[in-house]
N, C-alpha and C positions, 0 to 999 in steps of 0.2 A: 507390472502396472499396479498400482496401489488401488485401493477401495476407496469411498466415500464415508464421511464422518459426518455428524453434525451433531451439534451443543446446542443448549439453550442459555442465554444471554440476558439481562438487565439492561435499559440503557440508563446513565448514572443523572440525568436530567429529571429532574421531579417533576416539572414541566409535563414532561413527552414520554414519563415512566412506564413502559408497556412490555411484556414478553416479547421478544425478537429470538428467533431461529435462525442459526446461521450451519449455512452448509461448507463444509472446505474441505477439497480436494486437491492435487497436486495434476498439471495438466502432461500427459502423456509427452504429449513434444516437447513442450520447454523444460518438464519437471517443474515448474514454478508454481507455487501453491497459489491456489486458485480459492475465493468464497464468495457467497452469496447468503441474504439476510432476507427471511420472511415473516410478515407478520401471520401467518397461520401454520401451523407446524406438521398440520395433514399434507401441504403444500412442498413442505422439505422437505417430508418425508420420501414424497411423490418424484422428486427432482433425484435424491437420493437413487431413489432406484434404478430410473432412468440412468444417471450416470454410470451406475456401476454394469446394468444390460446394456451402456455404448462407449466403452471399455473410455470411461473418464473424458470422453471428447463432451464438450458442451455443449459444442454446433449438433453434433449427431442426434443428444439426448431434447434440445431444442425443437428438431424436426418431429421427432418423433410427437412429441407433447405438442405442437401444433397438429399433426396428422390427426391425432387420438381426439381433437375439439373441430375437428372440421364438420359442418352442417352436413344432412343429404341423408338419404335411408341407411339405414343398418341392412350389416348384411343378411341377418336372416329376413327383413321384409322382402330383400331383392329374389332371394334364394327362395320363399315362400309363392312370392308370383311368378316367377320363372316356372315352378312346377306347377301351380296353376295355370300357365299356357301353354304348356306340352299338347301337342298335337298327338294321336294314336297312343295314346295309354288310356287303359281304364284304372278305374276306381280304386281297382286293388293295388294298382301299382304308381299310381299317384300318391295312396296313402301309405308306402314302402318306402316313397321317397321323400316322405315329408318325416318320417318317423326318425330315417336317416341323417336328415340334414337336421332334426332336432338333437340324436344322442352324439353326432360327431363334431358338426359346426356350432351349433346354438353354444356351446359351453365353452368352445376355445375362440371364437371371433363375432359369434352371430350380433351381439351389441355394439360394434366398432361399426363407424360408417364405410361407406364401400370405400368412398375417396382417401380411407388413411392407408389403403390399400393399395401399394405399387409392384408393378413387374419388375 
């Protein structure tokens, strides 16, 4: 499976003259090259990556990038009151498990909402 590219582009309209980013890919099933055109280049870039972490499917890399904008608490606030309502722990071991869910979860997901999160 090939990788993802993207260029940056002119459009030749004096008019409508603006920087445009376009992405193109070749899609896995068809092999048929595939692109898409953004006006912010943080944005391509973003897509870029996605495609290449859901090996060139667009559908796949689409879900994903909706999952990742879904509303609802992050997971470290869910993970934060959870261990704030543990029943029989004390203090010391509430705060063992906060320190926990800080050096392990907080850095690899704790700012994604829960909901981009499936079984």
């Amino acid at each position: 499976m090939g990788s993802s590219s993207w260029r940056v582009w002119s459009r030749d309209n004096a008019a409508t003259a603006r920087r445009r980013t376009a992405v193109v890919w070749r899609d896995p099933t068809t092999a048929k090259k595939q692109f898409l055109t953004f006006d912010d280049k943080r944005q391509a870039e973003l897509t870029v990556k996605l495609l290449n972490a859901n090996g060139q499917h667009l559908s796949l890399a689409i879900e994903v990038a909706k999952a990742t904008r879904t509303d609802g608490p992050a997971v470290d606030d869910v993970v934060d009151e959870h261990i704030g309502l543990l029943m029989r722990v004390g203090d010391d071991t509430r705060a063992g498990y906060r320190l926990r869910a800080r050096d392990h979860i907080g850095p690899h997901i704790g700012q994604m909402p829960v909901a981009a999160h499936r079984r």
